[in-house]
PASE-370788 format. One line per 8 residues: for each residue x, y, z of N, C-alpha, C, O. Coordinates in Angstrom, 1 decimal. Example, Ala and Ser with C-alpha at 12.3 -4.5 7.8 and 13.67 -1.06 7.14 Angstrom:
residues 2
13.2/-5.7/7.8/12.3/-4.5/7.8/13.2/-3.3/7.8/14.2/-3.3/8.5; 12.8/-2.2/7.1/13.7/-1.1/7.1/12.9/0.0/7.9/13.4/1.1/8.0
//
This chain:
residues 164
-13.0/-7.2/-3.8/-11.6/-6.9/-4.1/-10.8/-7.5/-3.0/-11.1/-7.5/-1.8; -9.6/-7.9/-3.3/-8.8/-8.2/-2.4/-7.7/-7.3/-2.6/-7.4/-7.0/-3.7; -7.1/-6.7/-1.2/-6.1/-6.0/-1.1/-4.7/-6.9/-0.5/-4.7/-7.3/0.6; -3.8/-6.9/-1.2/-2.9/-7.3/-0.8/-1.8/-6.3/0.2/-1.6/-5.2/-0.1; -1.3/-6.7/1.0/-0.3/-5.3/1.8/1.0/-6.0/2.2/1.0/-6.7/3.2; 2.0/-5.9/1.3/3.5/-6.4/2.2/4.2/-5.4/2.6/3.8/-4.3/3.0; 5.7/-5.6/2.4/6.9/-4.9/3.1/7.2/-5.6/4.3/6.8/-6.7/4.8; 8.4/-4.3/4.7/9.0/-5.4/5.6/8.8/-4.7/7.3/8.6/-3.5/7.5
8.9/-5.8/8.3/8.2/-5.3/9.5/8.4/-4.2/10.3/9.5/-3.8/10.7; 7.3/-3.5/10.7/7.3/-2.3/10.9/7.6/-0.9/9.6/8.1/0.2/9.8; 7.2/-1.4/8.7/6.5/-0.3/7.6/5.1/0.4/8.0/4.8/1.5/7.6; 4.2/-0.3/8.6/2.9/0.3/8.6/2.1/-0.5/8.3/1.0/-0.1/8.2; 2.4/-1.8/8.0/1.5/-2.6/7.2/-0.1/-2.9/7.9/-1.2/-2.9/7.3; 0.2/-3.1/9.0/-1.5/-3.1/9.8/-1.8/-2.0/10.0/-3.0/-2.0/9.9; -1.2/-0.9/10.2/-1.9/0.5/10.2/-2.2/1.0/9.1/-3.0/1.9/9.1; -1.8/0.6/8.1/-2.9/1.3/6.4/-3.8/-0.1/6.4/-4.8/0.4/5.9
-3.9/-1.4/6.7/-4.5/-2.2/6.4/-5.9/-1.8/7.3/-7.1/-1.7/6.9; -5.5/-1.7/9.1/-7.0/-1.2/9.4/-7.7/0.2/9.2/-8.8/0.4/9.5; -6.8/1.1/8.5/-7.3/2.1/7.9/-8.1/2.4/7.0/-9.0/3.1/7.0; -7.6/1.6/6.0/-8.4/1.3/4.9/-9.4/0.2/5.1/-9.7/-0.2/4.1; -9.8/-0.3/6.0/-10.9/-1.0/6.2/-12.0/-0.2/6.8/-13.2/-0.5/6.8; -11.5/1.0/7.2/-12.8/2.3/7.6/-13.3/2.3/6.3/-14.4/1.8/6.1; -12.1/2.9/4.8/-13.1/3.7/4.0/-13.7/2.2/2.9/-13.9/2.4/1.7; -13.9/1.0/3.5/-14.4/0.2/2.5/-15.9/-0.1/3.0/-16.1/-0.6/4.1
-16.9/0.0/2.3/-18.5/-0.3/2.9/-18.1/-1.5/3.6/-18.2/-1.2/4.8; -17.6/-3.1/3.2/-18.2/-4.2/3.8/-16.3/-4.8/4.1/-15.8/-5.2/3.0; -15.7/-4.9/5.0/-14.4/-5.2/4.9/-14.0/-6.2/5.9/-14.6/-6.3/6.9; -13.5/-6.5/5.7/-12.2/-7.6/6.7/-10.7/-7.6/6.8/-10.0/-7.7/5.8; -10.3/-7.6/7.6/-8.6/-7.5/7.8/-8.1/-8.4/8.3/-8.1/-8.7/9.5; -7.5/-9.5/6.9/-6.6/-10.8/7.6/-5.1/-10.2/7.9/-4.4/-9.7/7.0; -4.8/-10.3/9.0/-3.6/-10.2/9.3/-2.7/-11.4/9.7/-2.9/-12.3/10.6; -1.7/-11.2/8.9/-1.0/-12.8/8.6/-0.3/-13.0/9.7/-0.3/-14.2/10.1
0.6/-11.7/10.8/1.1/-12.5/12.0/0.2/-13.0/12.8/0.3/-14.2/13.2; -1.1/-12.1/13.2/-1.9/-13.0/14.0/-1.7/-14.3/14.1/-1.4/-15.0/15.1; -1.9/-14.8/12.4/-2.5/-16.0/12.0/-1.2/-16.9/12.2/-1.4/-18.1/12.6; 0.0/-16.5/12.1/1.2/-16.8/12.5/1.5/-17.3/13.6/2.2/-18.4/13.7; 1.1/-16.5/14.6/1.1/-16.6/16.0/0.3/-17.4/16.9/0.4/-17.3/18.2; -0.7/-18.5/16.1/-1.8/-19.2/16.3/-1.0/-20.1/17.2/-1.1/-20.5/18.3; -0.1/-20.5/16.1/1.0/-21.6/16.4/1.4/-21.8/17.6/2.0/-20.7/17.8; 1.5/-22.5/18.8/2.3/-22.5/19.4/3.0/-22.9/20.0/3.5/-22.4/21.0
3.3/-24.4/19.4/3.9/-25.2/20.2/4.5/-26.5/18.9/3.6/-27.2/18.4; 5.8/-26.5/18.5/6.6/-25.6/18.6/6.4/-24.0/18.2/5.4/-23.9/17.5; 6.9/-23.2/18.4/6.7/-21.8/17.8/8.4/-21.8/17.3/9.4/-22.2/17.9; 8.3/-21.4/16.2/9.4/-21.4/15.1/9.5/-19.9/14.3/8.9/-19.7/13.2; 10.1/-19.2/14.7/10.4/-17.4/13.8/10.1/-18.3/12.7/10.3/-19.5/12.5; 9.1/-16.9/11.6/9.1/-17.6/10.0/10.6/-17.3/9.7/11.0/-18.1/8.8; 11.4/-16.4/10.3/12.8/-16.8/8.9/13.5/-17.6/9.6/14.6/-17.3/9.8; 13.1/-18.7/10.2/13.8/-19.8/10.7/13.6/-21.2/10.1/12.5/-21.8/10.1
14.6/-21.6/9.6/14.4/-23.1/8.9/13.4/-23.7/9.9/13.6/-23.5/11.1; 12.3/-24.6/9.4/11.5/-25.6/10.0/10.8/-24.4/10.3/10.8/-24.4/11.6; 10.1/-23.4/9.9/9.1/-22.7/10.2/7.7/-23.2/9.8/7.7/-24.1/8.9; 6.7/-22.8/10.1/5.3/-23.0/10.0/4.8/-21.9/8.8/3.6/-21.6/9.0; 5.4/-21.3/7.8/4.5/-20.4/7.1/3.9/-21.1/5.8/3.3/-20.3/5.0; 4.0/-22.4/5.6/3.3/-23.2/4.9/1.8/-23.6/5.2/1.1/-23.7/4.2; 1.3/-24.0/6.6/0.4/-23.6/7.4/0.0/-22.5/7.3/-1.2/-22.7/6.9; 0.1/-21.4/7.5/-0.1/-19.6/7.9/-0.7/-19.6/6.2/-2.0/-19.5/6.2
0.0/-19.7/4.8/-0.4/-19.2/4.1/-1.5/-20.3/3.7/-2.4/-19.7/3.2; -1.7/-21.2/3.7/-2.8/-21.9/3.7/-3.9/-21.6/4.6/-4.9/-21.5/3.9; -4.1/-21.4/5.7/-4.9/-20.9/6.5/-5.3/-19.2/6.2/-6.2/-18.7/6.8; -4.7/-18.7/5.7/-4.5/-17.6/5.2/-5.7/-17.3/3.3/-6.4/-16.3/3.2; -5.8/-18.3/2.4/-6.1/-18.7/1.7/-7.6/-19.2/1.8/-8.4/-19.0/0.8; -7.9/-19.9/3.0/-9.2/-20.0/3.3/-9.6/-19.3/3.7/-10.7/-19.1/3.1; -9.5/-18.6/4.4/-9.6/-17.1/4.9/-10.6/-16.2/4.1/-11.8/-15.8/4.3; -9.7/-16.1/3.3/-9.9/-15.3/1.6/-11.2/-16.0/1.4/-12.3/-15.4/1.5
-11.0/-17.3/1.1/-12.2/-18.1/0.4/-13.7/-17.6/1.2/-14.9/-17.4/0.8; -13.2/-17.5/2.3/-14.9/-17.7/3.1/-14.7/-16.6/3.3/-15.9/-16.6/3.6; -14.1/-15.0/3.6/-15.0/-13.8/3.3/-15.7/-13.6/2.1/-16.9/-13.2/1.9; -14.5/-13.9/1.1/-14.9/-13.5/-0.5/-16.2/-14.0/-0.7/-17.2/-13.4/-1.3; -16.3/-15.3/-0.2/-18.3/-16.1/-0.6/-19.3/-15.6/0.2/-20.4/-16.1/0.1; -18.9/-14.4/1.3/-19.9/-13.6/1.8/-19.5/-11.9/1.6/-19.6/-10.9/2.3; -19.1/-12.1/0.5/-18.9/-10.6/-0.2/-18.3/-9.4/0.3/-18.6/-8.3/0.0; -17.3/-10.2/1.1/-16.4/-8.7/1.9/-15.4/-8.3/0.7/-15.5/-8.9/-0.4
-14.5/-7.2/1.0/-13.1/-6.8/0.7/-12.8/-7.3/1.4/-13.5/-7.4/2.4; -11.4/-7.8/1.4/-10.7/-8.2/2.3/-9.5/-7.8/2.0/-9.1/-7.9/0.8; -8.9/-7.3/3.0/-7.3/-6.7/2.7/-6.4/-7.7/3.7/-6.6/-7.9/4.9; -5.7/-8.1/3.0/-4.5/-9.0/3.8/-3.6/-8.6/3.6/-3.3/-8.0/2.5; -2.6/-8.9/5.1/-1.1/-8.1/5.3/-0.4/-8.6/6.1/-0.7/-8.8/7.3; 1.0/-8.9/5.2/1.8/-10.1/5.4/3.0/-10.3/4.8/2.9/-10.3/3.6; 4.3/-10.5/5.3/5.6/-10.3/4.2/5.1/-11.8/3.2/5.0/-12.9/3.6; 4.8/-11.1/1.9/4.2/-11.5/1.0/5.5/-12.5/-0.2/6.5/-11.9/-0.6
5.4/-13.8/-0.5/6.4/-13.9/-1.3/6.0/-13.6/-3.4/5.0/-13.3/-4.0; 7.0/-13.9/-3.7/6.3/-14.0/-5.1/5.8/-15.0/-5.0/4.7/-14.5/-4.8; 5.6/-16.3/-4.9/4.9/-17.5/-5.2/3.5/-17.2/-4.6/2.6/-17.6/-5.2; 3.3/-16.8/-3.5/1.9/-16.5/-2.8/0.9/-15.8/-3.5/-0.3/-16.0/-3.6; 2.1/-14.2/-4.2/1.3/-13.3/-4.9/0.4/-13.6/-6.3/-0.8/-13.2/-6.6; 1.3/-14.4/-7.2/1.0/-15.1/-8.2/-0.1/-16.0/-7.8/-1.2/-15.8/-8.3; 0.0/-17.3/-6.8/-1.3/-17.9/-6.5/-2.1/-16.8/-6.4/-2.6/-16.4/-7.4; -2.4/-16.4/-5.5/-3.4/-15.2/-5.6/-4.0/-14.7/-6.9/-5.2/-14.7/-7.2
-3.2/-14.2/-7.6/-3.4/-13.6/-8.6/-4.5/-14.6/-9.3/-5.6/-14.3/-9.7; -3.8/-15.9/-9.3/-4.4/-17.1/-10.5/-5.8/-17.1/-10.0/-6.8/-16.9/-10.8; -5.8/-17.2/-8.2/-7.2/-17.7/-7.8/-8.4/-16.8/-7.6/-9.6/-17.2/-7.7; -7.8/-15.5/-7.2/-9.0/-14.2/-7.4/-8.6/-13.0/-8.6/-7.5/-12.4/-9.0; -10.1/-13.1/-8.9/-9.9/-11.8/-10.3/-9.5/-10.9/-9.8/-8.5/-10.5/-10.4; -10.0/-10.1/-8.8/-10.1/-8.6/-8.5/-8.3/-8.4/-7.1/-8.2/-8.4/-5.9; -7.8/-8.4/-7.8/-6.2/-8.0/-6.8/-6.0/-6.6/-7.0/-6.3/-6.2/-8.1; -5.4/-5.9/-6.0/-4.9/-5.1/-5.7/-3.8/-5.1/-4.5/-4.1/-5.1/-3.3
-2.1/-4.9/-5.2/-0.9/-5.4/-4.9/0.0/-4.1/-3.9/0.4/-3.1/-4.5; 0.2/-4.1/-3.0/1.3/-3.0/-2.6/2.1/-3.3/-1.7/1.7/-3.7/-0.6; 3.5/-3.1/-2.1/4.3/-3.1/-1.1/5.1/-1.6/-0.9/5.6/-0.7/-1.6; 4.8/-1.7/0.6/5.2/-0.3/1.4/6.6/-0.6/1.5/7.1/-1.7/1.7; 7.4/0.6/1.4/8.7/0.7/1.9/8.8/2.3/2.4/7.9/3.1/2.2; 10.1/2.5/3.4/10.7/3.6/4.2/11.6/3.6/4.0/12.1/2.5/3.6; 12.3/4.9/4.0/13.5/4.4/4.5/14.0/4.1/5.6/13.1/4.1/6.5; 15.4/3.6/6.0/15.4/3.2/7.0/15.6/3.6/8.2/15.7/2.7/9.1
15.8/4.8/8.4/15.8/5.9/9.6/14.2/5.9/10.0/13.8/5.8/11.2; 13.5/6.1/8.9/12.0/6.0/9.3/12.1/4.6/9.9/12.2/4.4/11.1; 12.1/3.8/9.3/11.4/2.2/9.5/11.6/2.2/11.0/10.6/2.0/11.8; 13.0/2.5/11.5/13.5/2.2/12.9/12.5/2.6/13.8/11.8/2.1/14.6; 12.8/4.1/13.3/11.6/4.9/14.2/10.0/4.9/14.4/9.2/5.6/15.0; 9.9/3.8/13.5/8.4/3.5/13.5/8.4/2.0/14.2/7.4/1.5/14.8; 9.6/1.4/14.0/9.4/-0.1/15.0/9.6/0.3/16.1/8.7/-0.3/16.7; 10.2/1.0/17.1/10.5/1.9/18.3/9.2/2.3/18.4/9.0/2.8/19.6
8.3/2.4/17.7/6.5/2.7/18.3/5.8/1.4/18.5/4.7/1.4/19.1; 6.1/0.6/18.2/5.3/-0.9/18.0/5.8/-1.1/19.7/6.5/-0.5/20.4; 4.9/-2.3/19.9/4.8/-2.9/21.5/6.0/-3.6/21.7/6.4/-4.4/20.8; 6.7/-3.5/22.8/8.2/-3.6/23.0/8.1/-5.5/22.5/9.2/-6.1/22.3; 6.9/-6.2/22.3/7.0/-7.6/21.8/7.2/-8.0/20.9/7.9/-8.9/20.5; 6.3/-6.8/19.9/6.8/-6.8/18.5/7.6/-6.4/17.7/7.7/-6.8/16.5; 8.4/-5.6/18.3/9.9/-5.4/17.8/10.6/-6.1/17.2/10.7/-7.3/17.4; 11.6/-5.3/15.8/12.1/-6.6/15.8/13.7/-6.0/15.2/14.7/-6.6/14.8
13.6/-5.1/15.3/15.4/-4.0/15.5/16.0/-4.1/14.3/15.4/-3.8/13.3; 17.1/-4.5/14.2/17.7/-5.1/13.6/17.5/-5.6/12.2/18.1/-5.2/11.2; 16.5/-6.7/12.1/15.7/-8.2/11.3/14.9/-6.7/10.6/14.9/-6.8/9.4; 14.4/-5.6/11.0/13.8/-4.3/9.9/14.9/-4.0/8.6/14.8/-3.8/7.4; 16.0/-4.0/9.4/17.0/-3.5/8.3/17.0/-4.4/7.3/16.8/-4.0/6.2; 17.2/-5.6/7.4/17.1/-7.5/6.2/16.6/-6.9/6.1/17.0/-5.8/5.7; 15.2/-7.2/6.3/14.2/-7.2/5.7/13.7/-6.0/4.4/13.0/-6.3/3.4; 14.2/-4.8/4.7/14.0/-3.6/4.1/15.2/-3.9/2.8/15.1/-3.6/1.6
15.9/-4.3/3.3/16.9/-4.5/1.9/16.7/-5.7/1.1/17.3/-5.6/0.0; 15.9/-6.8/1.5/15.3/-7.7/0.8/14.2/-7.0/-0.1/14.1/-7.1/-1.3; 13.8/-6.5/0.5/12.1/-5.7/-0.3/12.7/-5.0/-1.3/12.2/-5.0/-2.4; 13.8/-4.5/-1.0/14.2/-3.6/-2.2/15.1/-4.0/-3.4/15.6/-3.3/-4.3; 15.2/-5.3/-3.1/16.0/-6.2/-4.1/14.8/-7.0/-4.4/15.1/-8.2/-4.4; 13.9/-6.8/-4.5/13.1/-8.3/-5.0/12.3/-7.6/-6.5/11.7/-6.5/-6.5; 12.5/-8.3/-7.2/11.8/-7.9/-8.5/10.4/-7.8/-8.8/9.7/-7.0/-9.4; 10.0/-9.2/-7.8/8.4/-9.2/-7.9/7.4/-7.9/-8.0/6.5/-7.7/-8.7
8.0/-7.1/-6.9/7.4/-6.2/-5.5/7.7/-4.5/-7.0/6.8/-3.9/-7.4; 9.2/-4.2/-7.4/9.3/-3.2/-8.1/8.2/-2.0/-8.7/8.4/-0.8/-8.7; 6.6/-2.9/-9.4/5.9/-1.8/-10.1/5.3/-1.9/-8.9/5.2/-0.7/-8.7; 4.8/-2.4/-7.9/4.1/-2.0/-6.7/4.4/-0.9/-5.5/3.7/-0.3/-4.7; 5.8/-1.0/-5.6/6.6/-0.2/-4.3/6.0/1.2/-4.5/5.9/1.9/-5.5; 5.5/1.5/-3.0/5.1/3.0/-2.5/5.9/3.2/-1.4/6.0/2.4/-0.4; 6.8/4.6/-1.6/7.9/5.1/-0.4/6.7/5.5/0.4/5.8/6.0/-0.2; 6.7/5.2/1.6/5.7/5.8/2.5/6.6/7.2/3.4/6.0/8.0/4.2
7.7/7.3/3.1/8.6/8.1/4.4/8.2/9.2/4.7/8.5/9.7/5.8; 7.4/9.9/3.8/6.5/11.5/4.0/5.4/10.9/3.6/4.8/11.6/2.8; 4.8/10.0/3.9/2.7/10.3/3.5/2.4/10.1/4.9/3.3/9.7/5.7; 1.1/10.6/5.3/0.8/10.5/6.1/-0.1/9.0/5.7/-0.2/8.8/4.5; -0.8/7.9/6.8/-1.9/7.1/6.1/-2.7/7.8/5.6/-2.2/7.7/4.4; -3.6/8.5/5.5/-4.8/9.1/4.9/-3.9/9.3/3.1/-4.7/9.2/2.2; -2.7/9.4/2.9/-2.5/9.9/1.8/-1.8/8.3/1.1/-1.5/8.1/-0.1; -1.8/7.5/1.9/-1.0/6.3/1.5/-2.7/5.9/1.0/-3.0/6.1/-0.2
-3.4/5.6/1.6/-4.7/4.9/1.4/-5.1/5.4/0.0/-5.3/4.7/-1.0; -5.3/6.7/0.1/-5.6/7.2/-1.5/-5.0/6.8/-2.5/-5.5/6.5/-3.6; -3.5/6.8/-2.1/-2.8/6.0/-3.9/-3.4/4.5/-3.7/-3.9/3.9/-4.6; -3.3/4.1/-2.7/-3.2/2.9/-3.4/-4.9/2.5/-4.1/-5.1/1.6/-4.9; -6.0/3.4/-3.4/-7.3/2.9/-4.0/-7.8/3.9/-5.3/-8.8/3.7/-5.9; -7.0/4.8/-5.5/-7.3/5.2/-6.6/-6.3/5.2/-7.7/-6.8/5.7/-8.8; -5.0/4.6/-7.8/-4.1/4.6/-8.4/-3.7/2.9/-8.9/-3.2/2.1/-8.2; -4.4/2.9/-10.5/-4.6/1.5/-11.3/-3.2/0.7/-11.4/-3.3/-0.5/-11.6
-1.9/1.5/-11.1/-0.9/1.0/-11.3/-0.4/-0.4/-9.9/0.8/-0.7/-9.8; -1.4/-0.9/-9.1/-1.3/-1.6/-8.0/-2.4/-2.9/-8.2/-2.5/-3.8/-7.4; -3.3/-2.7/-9.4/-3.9/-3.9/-10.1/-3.1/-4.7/-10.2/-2.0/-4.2/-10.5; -3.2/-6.1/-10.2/-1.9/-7.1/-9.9/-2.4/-8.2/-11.3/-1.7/-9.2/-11.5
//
């Protein structure tokens, strides 16, 4: 199975992604900034014209390919576009889609916990109002603002409405 995980930064996205890699038998966690951050020279913000996320999601894609042909889950997590989710969709059977949202009193207060590098203030608020205007993302969105992870992990693996 592939788990897809978006939203916008500082939702939680790597913390339900390595969480749920406890409750999976054989698992892998591609995390897309890592793979982002490979880059470095130029280094270019992805919402910056002349960015590198054309790279990222290609590298990101192989990824996929070579756990899937040694039989992992793999859950990937990454501000996800429509065009990426749909390839996905075309190229593996088994998807499972979610994008997390907060509100935005939470979101703040949960980027104010991330490492003073990863921060990103401000660019949470875009971003959270993008997510919530995007059509793609609509039957997927889970409010996280009261779950704890243990309760976010449960919808999303037992609840068919995140089959993509």
């Amino acid at each position: 199975m592939l788990y897809v995980i978006t939203g916008p930064a500082g939702v939680g996205k790597s913390t339900i992604s390595n969480a749920l890699s406890l409750k999976l038998d054989r698992s892998v966690v591609i995390e897309g900034d890592e793979l982002y951050h490979q880059i470095r020279k130029p280094y270019i913000a992805p919402w910056k014209e002349g960015n590198h996320l054309d790279v990222m999601y290609e590298a990101s894609e192989k990824l996929i390919d070579l756990y899937q042909s040694y039989k992992y889950d793999i859950i990937y997590n990454y501000i996800v576009t429509e065009e990426m989710i749909k390839n996905l969709k075309e190229k593996y059977k088994d998807v499972k889609f979610i994008c997390l949202l907060t509100s935005e009193e939470e979101l703040l207060k949960r980027d104010k916990q991330r490492p003073l590098d990863s921060r990103m203030g401000e660019r949470c608020k875009v971003l959270l109002e993008s997510f919530k205007n995007q059509e793609f993302v609509k039957d997927y969105i889970l409010d996280t603002t009261n779950m704890t992870v243990d309760e976010v992990i449960e919808e999303f693996l037992e609840n068919d409405k995140y089959l993509y």
